[in-house]
C-alpha positions as CSV (number, residue, x, y, z in Angstrom):
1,X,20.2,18.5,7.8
2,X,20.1,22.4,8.3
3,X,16.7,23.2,9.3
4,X,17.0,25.7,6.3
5,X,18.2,23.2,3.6
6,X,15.7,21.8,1.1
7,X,15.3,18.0,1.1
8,X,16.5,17.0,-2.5
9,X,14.1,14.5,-4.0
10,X,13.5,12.6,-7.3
11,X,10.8,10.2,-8.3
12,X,12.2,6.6,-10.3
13,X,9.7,5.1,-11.9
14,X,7.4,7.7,-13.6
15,X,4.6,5.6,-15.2
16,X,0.6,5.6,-14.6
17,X,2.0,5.5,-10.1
18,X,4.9,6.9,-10.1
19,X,4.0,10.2,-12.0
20,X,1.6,11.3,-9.2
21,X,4.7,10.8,-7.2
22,X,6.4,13.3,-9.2
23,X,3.6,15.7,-9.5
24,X,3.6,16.0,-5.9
25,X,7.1,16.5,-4.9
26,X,6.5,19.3,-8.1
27,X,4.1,20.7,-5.6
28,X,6.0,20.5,-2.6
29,X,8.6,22.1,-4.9
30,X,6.9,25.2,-5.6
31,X,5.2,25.5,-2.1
32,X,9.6,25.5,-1.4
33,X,9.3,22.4,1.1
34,X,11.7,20.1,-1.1
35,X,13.7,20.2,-4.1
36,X,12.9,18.2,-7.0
37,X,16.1,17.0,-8.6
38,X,14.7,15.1,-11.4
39,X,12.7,12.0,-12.9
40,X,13.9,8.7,-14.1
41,X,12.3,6.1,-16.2
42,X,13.2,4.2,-19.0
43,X,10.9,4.8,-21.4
44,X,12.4,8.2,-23.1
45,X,8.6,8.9,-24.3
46,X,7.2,8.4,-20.9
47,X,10.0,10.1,-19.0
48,X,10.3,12.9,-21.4
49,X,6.6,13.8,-20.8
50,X,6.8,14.0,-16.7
51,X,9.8,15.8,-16.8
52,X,8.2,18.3,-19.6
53,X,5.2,19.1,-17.1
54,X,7.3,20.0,-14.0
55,X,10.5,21.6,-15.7
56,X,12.9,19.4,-14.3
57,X,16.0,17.2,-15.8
58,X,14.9,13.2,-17.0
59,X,17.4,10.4,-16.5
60,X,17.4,7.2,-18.1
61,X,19.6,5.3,-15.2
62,X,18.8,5.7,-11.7
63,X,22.7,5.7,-10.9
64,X,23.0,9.1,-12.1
65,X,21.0,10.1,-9.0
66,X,22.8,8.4,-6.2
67,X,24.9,11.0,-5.5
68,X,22.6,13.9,-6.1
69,X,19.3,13.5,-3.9
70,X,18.1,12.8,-0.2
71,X,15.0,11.3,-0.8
72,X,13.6,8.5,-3.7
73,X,10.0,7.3,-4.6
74,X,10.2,4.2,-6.0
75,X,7.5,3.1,-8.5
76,X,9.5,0.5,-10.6
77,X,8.2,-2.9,-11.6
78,X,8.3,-5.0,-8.4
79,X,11.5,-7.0,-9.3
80,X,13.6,-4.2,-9.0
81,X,12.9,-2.7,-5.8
82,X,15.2,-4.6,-3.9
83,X,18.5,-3.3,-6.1
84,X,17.2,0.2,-6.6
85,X,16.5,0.8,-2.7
86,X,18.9,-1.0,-1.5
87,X,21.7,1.1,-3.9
88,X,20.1,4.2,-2.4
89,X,19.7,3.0,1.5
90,X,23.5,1.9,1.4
91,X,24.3,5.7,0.3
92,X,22.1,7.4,3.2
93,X,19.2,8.3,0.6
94,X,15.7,7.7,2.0
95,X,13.4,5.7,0.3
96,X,9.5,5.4,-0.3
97,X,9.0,2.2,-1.6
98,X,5.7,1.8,-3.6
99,X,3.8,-1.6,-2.6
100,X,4.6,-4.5,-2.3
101,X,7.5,-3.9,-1.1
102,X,9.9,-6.2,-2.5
103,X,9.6,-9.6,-4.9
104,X,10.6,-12.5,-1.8
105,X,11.0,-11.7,1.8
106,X,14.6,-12.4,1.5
107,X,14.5,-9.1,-0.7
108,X,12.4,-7.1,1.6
109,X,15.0,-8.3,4.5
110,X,18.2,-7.3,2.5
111,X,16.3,-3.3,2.5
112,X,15.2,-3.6,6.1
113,X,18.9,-4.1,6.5
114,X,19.8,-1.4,4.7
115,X,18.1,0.8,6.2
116,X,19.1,-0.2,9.8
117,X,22.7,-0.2,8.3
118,X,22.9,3.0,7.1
119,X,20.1,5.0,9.1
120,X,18.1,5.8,5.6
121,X,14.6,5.8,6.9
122,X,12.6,3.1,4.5
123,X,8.7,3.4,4.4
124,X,6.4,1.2,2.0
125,X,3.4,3.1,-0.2
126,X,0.6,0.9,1.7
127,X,-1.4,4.3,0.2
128,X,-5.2,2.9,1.4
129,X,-3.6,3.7,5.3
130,X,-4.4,7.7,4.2
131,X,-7.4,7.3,2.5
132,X,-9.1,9.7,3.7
133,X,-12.0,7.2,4.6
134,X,-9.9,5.1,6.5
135,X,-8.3,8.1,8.5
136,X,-11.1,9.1,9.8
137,X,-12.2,5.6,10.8
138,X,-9.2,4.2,12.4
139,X,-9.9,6.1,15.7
140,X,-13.2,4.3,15.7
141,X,-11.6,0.8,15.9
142,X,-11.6,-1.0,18.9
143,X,-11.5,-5.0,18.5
144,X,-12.4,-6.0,14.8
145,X,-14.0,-9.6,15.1
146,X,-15.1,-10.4,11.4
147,X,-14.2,-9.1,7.8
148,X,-15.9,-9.0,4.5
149,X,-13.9,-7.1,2.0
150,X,-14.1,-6.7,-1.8
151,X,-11.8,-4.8,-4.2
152,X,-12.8,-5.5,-7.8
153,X,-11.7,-3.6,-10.7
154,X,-11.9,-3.7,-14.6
155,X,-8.3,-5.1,-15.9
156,X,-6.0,-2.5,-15.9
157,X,-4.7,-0.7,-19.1
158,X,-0.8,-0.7,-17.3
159,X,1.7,-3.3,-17.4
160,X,1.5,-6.0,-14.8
161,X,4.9,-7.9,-13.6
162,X,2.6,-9.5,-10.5
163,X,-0.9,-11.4,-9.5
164,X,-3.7,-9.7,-8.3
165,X,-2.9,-10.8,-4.6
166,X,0.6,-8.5,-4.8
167,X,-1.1,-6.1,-7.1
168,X,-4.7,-5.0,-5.2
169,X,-5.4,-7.3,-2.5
170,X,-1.7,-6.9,-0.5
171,X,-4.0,-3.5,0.6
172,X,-6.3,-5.3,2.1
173,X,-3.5,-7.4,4.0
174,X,-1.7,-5.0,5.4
175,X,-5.2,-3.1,6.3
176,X,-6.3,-5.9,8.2
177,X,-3.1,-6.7,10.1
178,X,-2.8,-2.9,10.8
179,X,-6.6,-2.7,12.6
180,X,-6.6,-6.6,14.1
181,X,-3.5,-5.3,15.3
182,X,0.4,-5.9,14.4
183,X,1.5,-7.9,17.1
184,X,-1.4,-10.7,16.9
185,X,-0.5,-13.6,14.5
186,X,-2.1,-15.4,11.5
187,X,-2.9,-18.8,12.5
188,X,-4.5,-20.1,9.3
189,X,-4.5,-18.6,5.7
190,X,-7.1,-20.7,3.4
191,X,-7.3,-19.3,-0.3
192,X,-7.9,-20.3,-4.1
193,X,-7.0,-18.2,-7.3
194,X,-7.6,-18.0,-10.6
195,X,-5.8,-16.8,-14.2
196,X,-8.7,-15.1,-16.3
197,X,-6.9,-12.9,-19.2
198,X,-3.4,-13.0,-18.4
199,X,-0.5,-15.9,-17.4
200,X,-1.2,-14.7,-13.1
201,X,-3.2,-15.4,-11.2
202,X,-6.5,-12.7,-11.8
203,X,-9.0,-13.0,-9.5
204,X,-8.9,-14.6,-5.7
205,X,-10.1,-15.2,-2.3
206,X,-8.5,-15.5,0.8
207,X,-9.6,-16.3,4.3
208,X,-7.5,-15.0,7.0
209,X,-8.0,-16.5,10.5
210,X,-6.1,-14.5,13.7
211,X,-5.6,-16.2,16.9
212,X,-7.1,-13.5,19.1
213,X,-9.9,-15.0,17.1
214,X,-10.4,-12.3,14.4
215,X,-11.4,-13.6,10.3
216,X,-11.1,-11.9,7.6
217,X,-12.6,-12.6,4.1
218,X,-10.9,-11.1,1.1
219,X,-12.3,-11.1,-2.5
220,X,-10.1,-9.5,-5.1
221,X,-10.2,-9.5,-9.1
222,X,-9.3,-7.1,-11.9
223,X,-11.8,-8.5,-14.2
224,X,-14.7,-6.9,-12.9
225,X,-17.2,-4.3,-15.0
226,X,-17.3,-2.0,-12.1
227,X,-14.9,-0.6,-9.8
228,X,-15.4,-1.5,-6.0
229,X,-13.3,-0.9,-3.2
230,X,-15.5,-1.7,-0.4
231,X,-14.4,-3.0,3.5
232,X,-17.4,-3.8,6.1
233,X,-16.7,-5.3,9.2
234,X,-18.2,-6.1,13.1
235,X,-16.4,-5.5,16.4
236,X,-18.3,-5.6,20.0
237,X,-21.2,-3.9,19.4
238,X,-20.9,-1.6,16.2
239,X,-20.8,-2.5,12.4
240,X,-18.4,-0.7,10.6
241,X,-19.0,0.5,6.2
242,X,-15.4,1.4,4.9
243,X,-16.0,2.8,0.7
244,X,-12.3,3.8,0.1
245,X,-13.6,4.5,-3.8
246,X,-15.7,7.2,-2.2
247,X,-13.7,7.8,0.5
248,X,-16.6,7.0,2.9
249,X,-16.9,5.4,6.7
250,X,-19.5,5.0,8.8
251,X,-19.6,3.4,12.2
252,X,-23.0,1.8,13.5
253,X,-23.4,1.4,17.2
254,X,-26.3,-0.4,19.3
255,X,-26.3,0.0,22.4
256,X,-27.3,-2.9,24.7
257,X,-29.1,-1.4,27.4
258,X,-31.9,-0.3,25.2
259,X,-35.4,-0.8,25.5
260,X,-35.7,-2.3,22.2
261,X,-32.8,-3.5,20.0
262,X,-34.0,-0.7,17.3
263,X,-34.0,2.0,20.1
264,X,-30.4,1.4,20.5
265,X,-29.3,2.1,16.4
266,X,-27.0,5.1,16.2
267,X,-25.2,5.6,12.7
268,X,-22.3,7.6,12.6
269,X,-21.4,8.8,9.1
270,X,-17.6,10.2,9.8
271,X,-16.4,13.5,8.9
272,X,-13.9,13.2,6.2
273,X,-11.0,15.4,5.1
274,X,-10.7,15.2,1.1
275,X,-6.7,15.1,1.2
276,X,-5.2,13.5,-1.6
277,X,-3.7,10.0,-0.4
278,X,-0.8,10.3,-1.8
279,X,0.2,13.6,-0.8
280,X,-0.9,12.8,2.5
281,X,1.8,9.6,2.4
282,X,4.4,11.7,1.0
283,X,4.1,14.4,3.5
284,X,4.2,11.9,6.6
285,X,7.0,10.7,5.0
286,X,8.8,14.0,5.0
287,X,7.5,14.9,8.2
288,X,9.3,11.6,9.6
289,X,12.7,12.5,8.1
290,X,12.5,15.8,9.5
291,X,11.7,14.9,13.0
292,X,13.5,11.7,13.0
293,X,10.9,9.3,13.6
294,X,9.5,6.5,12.5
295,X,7.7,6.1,9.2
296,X,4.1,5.9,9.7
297,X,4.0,2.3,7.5
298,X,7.8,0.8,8.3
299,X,9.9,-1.7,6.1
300,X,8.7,-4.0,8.8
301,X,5.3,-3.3,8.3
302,X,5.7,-3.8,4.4
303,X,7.0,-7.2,5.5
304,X,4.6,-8.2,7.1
305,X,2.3,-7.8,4.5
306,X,4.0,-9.2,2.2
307,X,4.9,-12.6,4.6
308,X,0.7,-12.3,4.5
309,X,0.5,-12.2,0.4
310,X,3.3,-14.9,0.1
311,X,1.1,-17.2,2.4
312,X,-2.3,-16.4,0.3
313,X,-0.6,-17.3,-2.9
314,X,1.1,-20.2,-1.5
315,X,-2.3,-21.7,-0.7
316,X,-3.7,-20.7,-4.0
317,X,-1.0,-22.7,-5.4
318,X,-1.7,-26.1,-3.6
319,X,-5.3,-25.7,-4.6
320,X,-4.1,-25.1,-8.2
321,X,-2.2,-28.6,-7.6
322,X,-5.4,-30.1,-6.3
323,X,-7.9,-28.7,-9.2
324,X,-5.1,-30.3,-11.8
325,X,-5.5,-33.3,-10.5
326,X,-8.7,-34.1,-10.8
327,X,-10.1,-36.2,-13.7
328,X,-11.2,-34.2,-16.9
């Protein structure tokens, strides 16, 4: 494109996600960085309402955009996102793809296609990757060894087409793959799952076991009473608090040639710039179509996490199998 031409955007999807999505390209709008084209949800009352707030047209059909923009969010129900972003990656549209990225991993391979196809750059909202929290922390990371991680929330007043492991804990996934580090390999999942309040699975736990030697253990529910978003773990010599619900990170450090173990304690509470996460994953976004790079979280990376998810669930499933058969 013209270095002068506006990116045209629109944002599909426009419920409790996918309106944030639209209130930020509104802002990037007026600060004259993109063009907002329009929103597109089917619920008129819904859609009506976004596209009230920011001025701009409302479509009911997604298809009445394929022609007219350069860049989608997509923040549908999960069992779409393969149609939508593929219709739009086959045109030469970009795509942001909230998580999980697709249904199946024969979904999320037909977009990774796509994209390669056509040259429409694909990235996946893994949003907790710009927390704030977590951006300052990840240049602290050297070799994570051991994870405890809990994300527990009161059930959501939103509509849910997937479990809690797709829903919340797929952030923790792709977290953890990200910081153990892409290219090492799960070599054993173990996990169990339960439905509480709805017909999915609510609340789980999953053990993750890397072969460079790295575990993770992962708690999620959305049937808590209190909201916690908490990630703590240990690499060679430092402890490290992750609070992405208070966007805070600290790194503790001992350092072995001390006198005395307690001599050696240095806590390192990070400095943390309060940037929205979603506008910071938008704008790396934009700032990867404009200089022709590489999204900074990759269909291939949205894979991956969900290849992790589908393995999690899988186990929760034969453990399922084994609780059902067991005498009443």
């Amino acid at each position: 494109m013209p270095e002068n031409q506006k990116l045209k955007v629109a944002a599909i999807g426009v419920g409790s996600l996918g309106r944030h999505h639209a209130r930020n390209y509104a802002e990037l709008a007026a600060e004259g960085r993109v063009e907002l084209v329009g929103v597109c949800d089917t619920s008129p009352e819904t859609g009506a309402a976004v596209a009230e707030a920011h001025l701009v047209p409302l479509f009911d059909d997604w298809r009445e955009l394929l022609d007219s923009v350069d860049l989608v969010s997509v923040a549908t129900p999960t069992e779409t996102h393969c149609e939508i972003a593929c219709a739009f990656l086959d045109r030469g549209v970009h795509v942001l793809v909230e998580k999980p990225i697709a249904l199946t991993l024969d979904e999320a391979d037909r977009m990774i296609a796509a994209s390669e196809k056509s040259g429409a750059k694909l990235m996946v909202g893994q949003l907790e990757r710009f927390n704030p929290a977590m951006v300052a922390l990840r240049p602290h990371v050297t070799k994570p060894l051991y994870f405890e991680i809990h994300r527990v929330s009161p059930f959501p007043n939103r509509s849910l087409d997937v479990d809690v492991v797709l829903d919340v804990m797929i952030h923790d996934l792709d977290a953890i793959q990200w910081l153990v580090g892409e290219d090492v390999k799960v070599s054993e999942i173990r996990a169990v799952g339960i439905p509480i309040v709805s017909n999915k699975v609510d609340a789980a736990n999953a053990r993750i076991e890397f072969e460079n030697g790295a575990v993770a253990n992962i708690t999620a529910s959305r049937v808590g009473t209190e909201k916690i978003r908490k990630t703590r773990f240990y690499q060679t010599n430092s402890y490290v608090v992750l609070d992405y619900a208070t966007k805070f990170s600290s790194v503790t450090t001992l350092n072995p040639e001390a006198a005395h173990p307690l001599l050696g304690i240095s806590i390192n509470r990070l400095q943390v710039d309060d940037v929205e996460p979603l506008r910071a994953e938008i704008t790396a976004f934009l700032d990867s179509i404009e200089q022709d790079r590489v999204p900074p979280v990759s269909g291939a990376d949205g894979r991956r996490a969900l290849a992790l998810a589908v393995g999690v669930l899988e186990k929760i499933d034969q453990h399922m199998e084994r609780l059902a058969g067991q005498p009443e």
